[in-house]
C-alpha positions in Angstrom: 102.5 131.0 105.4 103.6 127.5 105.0 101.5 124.1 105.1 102.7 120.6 105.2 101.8 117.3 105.5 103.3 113.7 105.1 101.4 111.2 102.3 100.3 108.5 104.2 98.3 106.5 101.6 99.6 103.2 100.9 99.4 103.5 96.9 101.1 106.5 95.2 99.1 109.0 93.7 99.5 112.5 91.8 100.1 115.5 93.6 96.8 117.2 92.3 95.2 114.7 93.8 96.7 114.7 97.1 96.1 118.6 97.1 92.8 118.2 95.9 92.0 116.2 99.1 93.7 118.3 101.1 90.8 121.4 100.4 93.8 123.4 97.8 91.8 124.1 95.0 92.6 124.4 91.2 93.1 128.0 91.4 95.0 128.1 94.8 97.2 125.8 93.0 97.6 128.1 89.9 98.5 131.3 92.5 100.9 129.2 94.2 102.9 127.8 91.3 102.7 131.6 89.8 102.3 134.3 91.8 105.4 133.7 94.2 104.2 130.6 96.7 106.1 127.5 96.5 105.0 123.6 96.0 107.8 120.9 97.3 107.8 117.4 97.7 110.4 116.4 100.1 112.1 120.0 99.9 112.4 120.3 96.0 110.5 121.7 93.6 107.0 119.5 92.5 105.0 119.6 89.5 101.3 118.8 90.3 101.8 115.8 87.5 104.2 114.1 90.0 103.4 111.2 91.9 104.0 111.4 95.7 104.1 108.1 97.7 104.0 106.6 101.1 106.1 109.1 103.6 106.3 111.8 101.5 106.6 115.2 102.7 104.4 117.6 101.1 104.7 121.4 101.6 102.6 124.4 100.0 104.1 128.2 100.7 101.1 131.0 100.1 102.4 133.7 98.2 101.9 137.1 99.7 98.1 138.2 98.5 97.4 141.6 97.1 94.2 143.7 98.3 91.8 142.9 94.8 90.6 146.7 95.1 92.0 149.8 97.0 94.1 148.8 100.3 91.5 149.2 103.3 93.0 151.8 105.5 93.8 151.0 108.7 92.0 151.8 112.1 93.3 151.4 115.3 90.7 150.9 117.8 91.2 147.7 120.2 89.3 144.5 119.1 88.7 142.5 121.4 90.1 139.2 120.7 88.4 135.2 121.8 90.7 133.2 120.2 93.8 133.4 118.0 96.1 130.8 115.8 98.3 131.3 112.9 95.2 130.2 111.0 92.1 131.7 112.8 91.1 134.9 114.7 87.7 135.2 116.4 86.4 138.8 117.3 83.9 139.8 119.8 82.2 142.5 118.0 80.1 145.4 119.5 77.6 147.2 118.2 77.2 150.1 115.7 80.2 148.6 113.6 79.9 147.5 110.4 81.8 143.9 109.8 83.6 145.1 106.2 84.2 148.8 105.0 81.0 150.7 103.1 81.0 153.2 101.2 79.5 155.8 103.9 82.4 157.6 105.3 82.2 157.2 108.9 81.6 153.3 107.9 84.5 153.5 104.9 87.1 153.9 107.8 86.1 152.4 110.5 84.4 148.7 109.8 86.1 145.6 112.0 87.7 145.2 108.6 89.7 148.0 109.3 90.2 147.6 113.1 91.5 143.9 112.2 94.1 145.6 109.4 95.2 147.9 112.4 95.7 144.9 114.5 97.7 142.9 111.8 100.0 146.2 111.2 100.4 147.0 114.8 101.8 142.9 115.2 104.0 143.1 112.6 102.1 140.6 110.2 103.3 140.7 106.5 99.2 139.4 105.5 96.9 142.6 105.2 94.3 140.8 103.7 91.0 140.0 105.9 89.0 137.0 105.1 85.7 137.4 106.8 84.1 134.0 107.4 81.2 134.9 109.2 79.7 138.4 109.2 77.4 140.1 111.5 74.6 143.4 111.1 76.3 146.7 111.6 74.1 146.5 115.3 74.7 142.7 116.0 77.1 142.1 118.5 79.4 138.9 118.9 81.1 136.5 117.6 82.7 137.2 114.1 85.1 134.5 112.4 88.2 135.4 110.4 90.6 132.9 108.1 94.0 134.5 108.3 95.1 133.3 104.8 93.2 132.3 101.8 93.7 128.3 102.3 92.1 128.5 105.6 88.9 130.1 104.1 88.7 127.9 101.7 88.2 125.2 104.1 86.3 127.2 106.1 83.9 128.1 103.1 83.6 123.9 102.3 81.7 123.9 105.9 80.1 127.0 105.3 78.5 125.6 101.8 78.0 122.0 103.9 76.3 124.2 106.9 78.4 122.3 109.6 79.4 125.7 111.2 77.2 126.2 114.2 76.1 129.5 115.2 74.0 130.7 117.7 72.5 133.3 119.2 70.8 135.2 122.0 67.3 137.5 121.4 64.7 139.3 123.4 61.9 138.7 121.1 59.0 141.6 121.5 56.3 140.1 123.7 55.7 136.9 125.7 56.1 133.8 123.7 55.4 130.5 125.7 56.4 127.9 123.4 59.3 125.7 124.5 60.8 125.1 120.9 59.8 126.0 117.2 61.6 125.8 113.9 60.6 128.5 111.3 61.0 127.6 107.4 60.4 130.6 106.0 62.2 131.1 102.3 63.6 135.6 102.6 63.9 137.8 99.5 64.8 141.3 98.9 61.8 143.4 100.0 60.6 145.5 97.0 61.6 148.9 96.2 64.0 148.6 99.3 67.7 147.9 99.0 68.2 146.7 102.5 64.9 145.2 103.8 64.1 141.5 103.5 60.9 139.9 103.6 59.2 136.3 103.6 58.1 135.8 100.5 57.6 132.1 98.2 59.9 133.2 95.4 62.5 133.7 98.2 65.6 131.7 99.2 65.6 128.4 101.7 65.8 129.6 105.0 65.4 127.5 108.3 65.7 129.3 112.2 65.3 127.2 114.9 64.2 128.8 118.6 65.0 127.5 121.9 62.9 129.1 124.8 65.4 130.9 127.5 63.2 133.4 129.6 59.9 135.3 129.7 60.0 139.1 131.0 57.6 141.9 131.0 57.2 142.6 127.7 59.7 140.3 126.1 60.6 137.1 125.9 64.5 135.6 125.3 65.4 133.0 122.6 68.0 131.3 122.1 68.2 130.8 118.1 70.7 128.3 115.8 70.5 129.8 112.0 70.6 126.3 109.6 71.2 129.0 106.7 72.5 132.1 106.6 70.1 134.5 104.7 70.5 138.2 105.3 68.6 139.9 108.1 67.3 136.1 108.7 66.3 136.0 112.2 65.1 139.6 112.3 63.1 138.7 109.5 61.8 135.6 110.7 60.9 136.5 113.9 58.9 139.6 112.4 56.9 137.9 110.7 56.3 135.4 113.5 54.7 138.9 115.1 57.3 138.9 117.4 59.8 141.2 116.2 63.4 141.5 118.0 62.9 144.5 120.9 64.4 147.9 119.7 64.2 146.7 115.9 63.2 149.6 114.1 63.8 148.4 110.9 61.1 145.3 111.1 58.2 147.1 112.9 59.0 147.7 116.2 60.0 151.3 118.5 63.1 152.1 120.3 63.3 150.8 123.8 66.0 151.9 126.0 68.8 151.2 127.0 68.8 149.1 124.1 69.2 151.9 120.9 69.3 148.9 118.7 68.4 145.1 118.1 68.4 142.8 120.6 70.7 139.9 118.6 74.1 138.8 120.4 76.1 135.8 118.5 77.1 134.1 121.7 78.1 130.5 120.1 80.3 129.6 117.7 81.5 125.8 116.7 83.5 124.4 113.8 85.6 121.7 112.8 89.3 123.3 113.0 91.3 121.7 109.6 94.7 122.1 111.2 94.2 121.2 114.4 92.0 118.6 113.4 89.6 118.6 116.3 86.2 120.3 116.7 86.6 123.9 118.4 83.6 126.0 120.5 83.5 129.4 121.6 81.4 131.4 123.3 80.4 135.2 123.8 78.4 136.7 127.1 75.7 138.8 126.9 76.1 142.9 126.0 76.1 145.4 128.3 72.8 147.1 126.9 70.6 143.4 126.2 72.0 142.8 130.4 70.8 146.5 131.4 67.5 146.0 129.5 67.0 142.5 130.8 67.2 144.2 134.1 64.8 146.8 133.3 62.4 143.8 132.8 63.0 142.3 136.1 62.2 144.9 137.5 58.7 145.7 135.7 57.3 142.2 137.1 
């Protein structure tokens, strides 16, 4: 992968320093200058010492990166695709998938990590490795954000860390809730004794949901909901403890309602500023099947 730019400052300045603005960290740097990338100024070889001045033309080349642990075999069942650059891929993900490889075997070998490796191998791409930007619940559906080479999730982390990425999403909360708008601040922790539950708790983490009233149906009620962190389990937690759990979430205190065998959370929105394009970019995701077919169910009731 190759980057470039042209200096346009009107006093010269060193190289570091110009990559340092640019979002190429200190140890991106070091793996370009020694693990096979390339760092010109003007088509020859630069030292990050050098000075670069008005007009200059700057290019980094990535150098091929290297799975850290054991190379994530490939699956090849379809993804369906919302956007795609030589940067960025966005991935409409359903449900009962794990967003990166577990160690339970039916999850070990088929995770959208692995679909997403299938994809890269089936188009010919050199780059194997897949740098999840935003992840989802194994039974989440939506919008999931992957950085195609390690500089552009880099930059995508800065706005991660900044929380400028906007995300939101779509649930059927259990019962009727009337108010038009709410924030929850609500800091999450590990629940004791439970390696997967979270719970509200003071010694927790900061964590802020704000809900946006949609619809009222039978027995539920549809939210639309912008996470301002991103704390695990965060709006399945929150809305729990609200005493309005998401519908079909077994996990925080609710029972199964079909057609929905899971629960009801859709990432339908996704916004953030795109670095090489250098414009802000907005995608969206339409309601699943199963959240549509219980929706109906609703109507139906009254």
């Amino acid at each position: 992968m190759k980057i470039e730019w042209i200096y346009e400052g009107t006093s010269p300045c060193h190289l570091k320093t110009f990559l340092k603005q640019k979002g190429v960290s200190r140890r991106l740097s070091a793996k370009i200058r020694h693990e096979g990338g390339q760092l010109l100024v003007n088509q020859n070889s630069g030292r990050i010492v050098d000075q670069v001045k008005q007009g200059d033309h700057v290019t980094i080349i990535l150098p091929p990166e290297e799975p850290r642990k054991k190379e994530v075999v490939a699956s090849y069942v379809p993804i369906n695709i919302v956007y795609e650059d030589e940067h960025f891929l966005i991935v409409d993900k359903p449900a009962r998938l794990t967003t990166i490889p577990s160690p339970l075997a039916h999850q070990r070998y088929d995770s959208l990590v692995n679909r997403i490796v299938g994809y890269y191998k089936l188009r010919g791409y050199t780059q194997q490795v897949v740098h999840i930007a935003t992840r989802l619940d194994r039974d989440t559906t939506g919008l999931v954000l992957v950085a195609k080479h390690r500089y552009a999730h880099a930059l995508i982390d800065q706005q991660q860390k900044a929380y400028t990425i906007k995300k939101e999403y779509l649930a059927l909360l259990t019962g009727k809730v009337t108010t038009p708008a709410f924030t929850a601040v609500l800091p999450i922790t590990r629940k004791p004794n439970s390696m997967i539950e979270r719970t509200v708790a003071l010694s927790g983490q900061y964590a802020k949901t704000e809900y946006h009233f949609v619809k009222a149906y039978a027995h539920a009620t549809l939210y639309r909901i912008r996470l301002h962190t991103g704390r695990t389990h965060q709006i399945r937690v929150h809305s729990a403890y609200l005493g309005h759990p998401l519908v079909s979430d077994r996990l925080y205190g609710t029972t199964l309602e079909l057609p929905l065998e899971r629960q009801a959370l859709h990432c339908a929105y996704l916004s953030f500023y795109h670095p090489f394009l250098e414009k802000q970019v907005e995608f969206r995701s339409e309601l699943p099947k199963d959240m549509t077919d219980y929706i109906e169910k609703e109507r139906k009731e009254g």
